[in-house]
N, C-alpha and C positions, 0 to 999 in steps of 0.2 A: 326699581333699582335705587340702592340707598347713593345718590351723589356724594352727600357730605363725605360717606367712606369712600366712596371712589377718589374723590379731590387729596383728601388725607393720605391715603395710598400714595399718588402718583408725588405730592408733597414729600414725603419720605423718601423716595424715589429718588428725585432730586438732591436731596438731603444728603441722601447717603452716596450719592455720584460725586459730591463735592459741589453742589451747589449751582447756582442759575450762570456763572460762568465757565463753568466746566461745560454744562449742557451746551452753551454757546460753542463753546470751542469743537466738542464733538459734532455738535452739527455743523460747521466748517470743515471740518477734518472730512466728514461726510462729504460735505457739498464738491469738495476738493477733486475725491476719490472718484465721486462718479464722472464728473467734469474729464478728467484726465485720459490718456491714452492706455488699452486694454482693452481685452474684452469682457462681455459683463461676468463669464464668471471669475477672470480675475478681480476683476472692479467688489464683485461680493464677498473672495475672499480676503481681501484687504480691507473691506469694511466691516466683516467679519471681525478682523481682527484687530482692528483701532476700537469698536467698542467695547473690547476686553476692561483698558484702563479708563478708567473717567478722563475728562481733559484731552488737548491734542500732544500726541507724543508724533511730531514729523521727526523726521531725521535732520540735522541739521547740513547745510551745505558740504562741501568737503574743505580741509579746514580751519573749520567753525565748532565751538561748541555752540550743545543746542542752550538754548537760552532760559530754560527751566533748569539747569544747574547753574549754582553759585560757581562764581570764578574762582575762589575758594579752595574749591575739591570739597566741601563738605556735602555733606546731603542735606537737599532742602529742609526735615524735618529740625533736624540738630539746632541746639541752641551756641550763641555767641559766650553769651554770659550765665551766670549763676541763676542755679535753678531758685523761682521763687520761692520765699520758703527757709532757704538752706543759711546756715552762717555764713556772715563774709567771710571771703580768705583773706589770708595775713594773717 
């Protein structure tokens, strides 16, 4: 069994989930899920479906926004200011 491919694999993996805090979060979001009230096969399809998205998406209280959106209204990715690169405005 080649390791170093397998470490690089799971490496990517990670990578491409968003990284060793998202991992965190999903396995919280996990730990949550089974902890919680339901039976297990609710409990599987609810954790079924939180590792859809990398990251924890809870719902937030009621309300509440959840705290992974900007107060804003914009989307997390959107930039504030001018793209690097581009002329000033004015």
């Amino acid at each position: 069994m080649d390791f170093k491919k397998l470490a690089q694999s799971a490496s990517n993996l990670v990578n491409k989930r968003g990284g060793t805090k998202a991992l965190q979060e999903d396995a919280n979001e996990l730990m949550d899920i089974a902890k919680g009230d339901g039976s297990m096969s609710d409990k599987a399809k609810r954790g079924a479906e939180a590792i859809k998205e990398p990251g924890a998406h809870r719902d937030a209280p009621a309300g509440q926004q959840p705290t992974e959106q900007p107060a804003t209204g914009q989307q997390p990715d959107q930039q504030t200011g001018p793209t690097p690169g581009s002329p000033p405005a004015g």
